[in-house]
N, C-alpha and C positions, 0 to 999 in steps of 0.2 A: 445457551452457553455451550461450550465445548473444551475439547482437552484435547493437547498435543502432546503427540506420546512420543519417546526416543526416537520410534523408528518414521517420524513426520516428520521434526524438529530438525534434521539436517535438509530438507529440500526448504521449507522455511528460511532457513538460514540464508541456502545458497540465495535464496528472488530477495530477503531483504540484504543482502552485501550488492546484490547486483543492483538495485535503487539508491543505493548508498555510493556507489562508486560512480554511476550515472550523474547522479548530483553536485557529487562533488568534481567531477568533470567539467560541470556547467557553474561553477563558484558559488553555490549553494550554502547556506550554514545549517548547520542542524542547532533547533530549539526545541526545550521540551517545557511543558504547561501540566499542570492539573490536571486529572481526571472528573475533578469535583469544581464544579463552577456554580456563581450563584444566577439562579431560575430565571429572573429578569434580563439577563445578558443574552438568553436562548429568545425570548418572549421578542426583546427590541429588533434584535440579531437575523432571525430565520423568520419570524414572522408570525403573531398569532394565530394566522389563523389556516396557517400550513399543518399538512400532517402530524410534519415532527414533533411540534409545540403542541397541538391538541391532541394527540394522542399516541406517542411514541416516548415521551419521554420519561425515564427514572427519576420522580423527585420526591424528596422529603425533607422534616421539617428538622432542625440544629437549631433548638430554643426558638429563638422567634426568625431566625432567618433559613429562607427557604434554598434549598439546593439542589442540584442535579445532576447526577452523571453524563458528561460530554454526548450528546449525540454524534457529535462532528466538529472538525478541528478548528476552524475558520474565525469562530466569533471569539473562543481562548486565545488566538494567534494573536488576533487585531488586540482583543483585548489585553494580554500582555506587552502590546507592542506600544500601544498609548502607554501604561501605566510605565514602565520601564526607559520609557523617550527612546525607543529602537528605533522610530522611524523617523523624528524632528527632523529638517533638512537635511534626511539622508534617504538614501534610495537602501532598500532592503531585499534582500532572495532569502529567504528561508524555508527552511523544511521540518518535517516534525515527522514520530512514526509512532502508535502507538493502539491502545484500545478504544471502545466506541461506545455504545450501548444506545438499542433503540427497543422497543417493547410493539415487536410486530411478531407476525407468525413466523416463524421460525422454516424455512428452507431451501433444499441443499446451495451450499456458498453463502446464507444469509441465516446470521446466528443472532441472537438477543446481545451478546458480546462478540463484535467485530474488532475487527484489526485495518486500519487504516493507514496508510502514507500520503502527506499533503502537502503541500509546497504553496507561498506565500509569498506573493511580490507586491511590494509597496514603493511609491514614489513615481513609478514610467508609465505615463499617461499613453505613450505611443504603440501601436499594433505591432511592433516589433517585437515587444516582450509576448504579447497573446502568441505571435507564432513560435517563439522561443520555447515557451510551453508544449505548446504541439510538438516541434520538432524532437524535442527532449523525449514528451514521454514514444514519440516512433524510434527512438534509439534506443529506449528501455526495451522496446517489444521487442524490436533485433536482440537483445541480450539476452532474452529471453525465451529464444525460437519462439515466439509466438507472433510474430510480425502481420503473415499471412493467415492467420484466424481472427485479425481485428480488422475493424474500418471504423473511419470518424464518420461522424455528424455534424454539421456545423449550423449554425444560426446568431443573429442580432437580436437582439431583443430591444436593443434605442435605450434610451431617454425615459424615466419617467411620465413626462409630461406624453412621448412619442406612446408609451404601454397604455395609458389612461384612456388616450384618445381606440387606440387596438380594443382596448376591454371593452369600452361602450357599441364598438360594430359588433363584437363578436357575439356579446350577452342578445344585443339586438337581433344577431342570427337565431342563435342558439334557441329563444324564446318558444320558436315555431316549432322546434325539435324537442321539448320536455317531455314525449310519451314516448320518448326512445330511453330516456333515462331512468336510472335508478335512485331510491331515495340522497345515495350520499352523492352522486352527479348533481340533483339539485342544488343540493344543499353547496356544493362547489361552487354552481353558477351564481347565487349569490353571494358567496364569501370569498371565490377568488376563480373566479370564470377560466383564467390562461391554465388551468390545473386540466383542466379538461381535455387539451389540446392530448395529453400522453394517454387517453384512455385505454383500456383495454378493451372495453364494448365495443362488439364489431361495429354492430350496428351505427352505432353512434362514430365509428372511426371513419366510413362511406360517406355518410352526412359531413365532415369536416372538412373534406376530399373540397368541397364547395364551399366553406367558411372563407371568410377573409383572410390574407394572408398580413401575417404582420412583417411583415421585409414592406407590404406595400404603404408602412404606417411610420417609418422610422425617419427620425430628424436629418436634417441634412449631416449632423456632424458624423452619427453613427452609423448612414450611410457609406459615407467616403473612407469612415475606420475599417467598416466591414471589405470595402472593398481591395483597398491595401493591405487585410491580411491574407487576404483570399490571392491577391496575386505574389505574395509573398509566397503560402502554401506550394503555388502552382512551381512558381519558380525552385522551390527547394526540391521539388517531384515528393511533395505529400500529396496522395486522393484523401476525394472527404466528397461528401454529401452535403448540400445544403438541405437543412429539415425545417422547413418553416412550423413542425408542429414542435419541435424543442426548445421548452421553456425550461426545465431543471424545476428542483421542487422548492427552492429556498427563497425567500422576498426579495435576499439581498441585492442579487444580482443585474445588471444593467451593460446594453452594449451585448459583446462577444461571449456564447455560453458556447459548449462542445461536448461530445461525447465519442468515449470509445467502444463499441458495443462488437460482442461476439455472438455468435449461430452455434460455437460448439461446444455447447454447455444445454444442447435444447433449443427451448425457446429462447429469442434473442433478449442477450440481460446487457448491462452496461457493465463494463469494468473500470473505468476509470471516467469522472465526468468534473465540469467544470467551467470560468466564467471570470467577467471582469466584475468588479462593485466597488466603482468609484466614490458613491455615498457613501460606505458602511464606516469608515472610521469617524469621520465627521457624526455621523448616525449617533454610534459610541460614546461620544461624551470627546473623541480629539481633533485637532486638525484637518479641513481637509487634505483627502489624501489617498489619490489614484490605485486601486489594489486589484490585482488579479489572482489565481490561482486556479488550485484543481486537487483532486484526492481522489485514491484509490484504495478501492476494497482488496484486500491482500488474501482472505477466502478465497474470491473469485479468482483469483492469480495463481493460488497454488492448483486448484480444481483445472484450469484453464492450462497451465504448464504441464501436468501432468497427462492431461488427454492429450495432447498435442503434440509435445517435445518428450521424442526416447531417446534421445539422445544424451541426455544428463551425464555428464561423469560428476558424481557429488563424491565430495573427499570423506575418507574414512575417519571415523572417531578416533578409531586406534591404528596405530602402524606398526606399534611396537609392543609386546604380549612380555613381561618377564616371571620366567620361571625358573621358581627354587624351591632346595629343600633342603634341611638341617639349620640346624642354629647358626650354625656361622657365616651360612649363606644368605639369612635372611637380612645380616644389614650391610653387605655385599651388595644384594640384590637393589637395599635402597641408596645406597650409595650409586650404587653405578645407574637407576632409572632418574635422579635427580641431575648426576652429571651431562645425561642424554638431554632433557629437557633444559639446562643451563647450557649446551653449546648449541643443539639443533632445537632452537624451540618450536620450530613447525610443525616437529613431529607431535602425534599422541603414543604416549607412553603410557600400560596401564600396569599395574604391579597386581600380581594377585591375590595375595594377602587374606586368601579363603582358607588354606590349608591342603592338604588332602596330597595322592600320590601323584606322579606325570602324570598319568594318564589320562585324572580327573582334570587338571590345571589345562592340559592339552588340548580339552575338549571344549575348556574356557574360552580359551584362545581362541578357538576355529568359531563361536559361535559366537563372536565381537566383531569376525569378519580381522584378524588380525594379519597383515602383511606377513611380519615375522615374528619370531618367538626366540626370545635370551634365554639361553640354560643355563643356571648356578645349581650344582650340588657345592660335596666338601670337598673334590677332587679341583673340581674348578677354583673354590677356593686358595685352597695350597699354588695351585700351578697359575695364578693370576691369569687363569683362560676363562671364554665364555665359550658354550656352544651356540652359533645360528643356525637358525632352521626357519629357510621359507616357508611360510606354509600356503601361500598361493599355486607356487611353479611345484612342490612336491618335492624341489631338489637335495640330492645330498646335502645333510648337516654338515657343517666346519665347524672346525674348533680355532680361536682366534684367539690370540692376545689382548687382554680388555684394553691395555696403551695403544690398541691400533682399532679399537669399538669404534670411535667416533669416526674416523678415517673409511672403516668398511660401510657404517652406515649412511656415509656421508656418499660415498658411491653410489647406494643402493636406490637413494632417495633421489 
């Protein structure tokens, strides 16, 4: 678990407005879902016999029904999206942004409570929407200067029937290679062999080098899908890698899966990954019903933005610092920070309402990082002046007519 403290909380801000405006660029909707879903929807959903399900996930018991904190957004999407009739004979974009929880080792960029953004496309069977994805989130990295510290990954995974046929070549490889293994690699090749493909065992990663590759295993339809979006890709000038060793960690997936991984965070981690699953809603208990998507760890994204991009200019909390003293100034002072905030609402306004003399109030100010600073004593009160005072440029204070405040601030901003 972790905690964002004031002075994180505006770069936060800034990456999620910039996912937010990205999206809605691309006619995006924003949906939001529960944190708390019931345990079988994870189980059907992602797969028993995946990590997340066996051993990542928060659940407990609510009388006799079992639940559990969202690992990941995908199976709450679909599943609100049947129950709601969001997707009956309609084609659907949606997007969600919110917390995660997985019960792994904790680090850096990967906390027990994550922060995730996910996107959601139901109804468009065609490879046009997979690159539509792609291309989206390579406009988000642009937003983000972080363009040039990512690269994709790309791969097919097929057909069902196309994966089954893959598992029994590769389990067949693999067999001859179990004294390279570790007890829980075994225990994968039994219960879900393509897990293997992402190992981190060297060893075992050289030996793979020689496995079957599954591109050579895939049905004719999810060949010809994979091949159109790959010329798709080419044509927009996205690079990508094809990675015949990525599989994603989830069951649901089939067809089109990707990845956007970085080098400058260390060792190479994923930041944003993702894939088609055209079963899962049928899966679910609805319709079939064509889905694609993809989600990104927002950890990794501020960790990632911040090594990479000095360029940030993030907006200030405050702009505007007001300082007073004496009785009569004090509802002077709220009168005129309400009126500021009622014509230029952009601005931040903070009133200081601590007490004490300039000096102390002064030092308030500088250390909010405030643009300027409003003077109200009882002088100013009588003579309906303010004084401002920059306090970035240092420059001489003015004294102004508060019927011309909005006017000078309106300048300055």
């Amino acid at each position: 678990m972790n905690d964002c403290s004031p002075t994180e909380s505006p770069l936060w801000q800034w990456i999620e407005n910039k996912v937010r405006n990205v999206l809605a660029g691309y006619g995006y909707s924003e949906v939001r879902m529960p944190i708390v879903e019931s345990t079988p929807l994870f189980a059907r959903a992602i797969g028993e016999v995946t990590d997340v399900v066996s051993k990542e996930m928060y659940t407990f018991w609510d009388n006799d029904e079992q639940l559990t904190l969202r690992p990941e957004g995908t199976a709450g999407c679909v599943r609100a999206a049947i129950e709601r009739g969001w997707i009956y004979n309609n084609e659907q974009r949606l997007w969600y942004m919110g917390p995660m929880f997985r019960h792994e080792r904790p680090q850096k960029g990967r906390y027990r409570q994550f922060h995730q953004a996910g996107v959601e496309v139901f109804g468009i069977p065609n490879p046009e929407i997979d690159a539509e994805l792609i291309i989206l989130t390579a406009r988000l990295w642009k937003e983000l200067g972080i363009d040039q510290h990512v690269s994709l990954q790309l791969n097919s995974i097929g057909s069902l029937e196309a994966r089954a046929n893959y598992r029994s070549a590769l389990v067949k490889f693999l067999e001859n290679h179990t004294a390279l293994m570790s007890d829980e690699e075994k225990e994968r090749l039994v219960k879900n062999p393509l897990r293997i493909l992402d190992t981190k065992n060297q060893a075992l990663q050289e030996v793979l080098n020689d496995a079957p590759k599954l591109l050579d295993y895939l049905d004719d339809d999810s060949r010809e899908h994979f091949a159109h979006l790959c010329h798709l890709l080419d044509a927009m000038g996205i690079t990508y890698e094809v990675n015949p060793k990525l599989v994603r960690g989830l069951d649901y997936y089939n067809k089109t899966v990707f990845e956007w991984v970085t080098s400058a965070l260390g060792s190479q981690g994923t930041v944003c990954g993702g894939g088609r699953y055209d079963g899962l809603v049928e899966q679910l208990g609805g319709h079939a019903t064509q889905g694609v998507g993809f989600a990104m760890g927002l950890e990794r994204l501020v960790l990632l933005v911040q090594e990479v991009n000095k360029e940030i200019n993030l907006p200030k909390a405050v702009d505007v610092y007001v300082v007073y003293s004496g009785e009569g100034a004090t509802l002077n002072a709220f009168q005129m920070a309400e009126r500021i905030r009622s014509e230029l609402p952009q601005l931040g306004v903070m009133t200081h309402c601590s007490g004490g003399n300039f000096k102390k109030q002064f030092k308030r100010a500088d250390k909010v990082e405030a643009q300027i600073a409003l003077v109200i004593g009882e002088s100013e009160v009588e003579q309906q002046t303010v004084v401002l005072k920059d306090l970035q440029s240092g420059a001489e204070q003015v004294i102004i007519a508060q019927a011309d405040l909005i006017a000078e601030l309106t300048k300055r901003f």
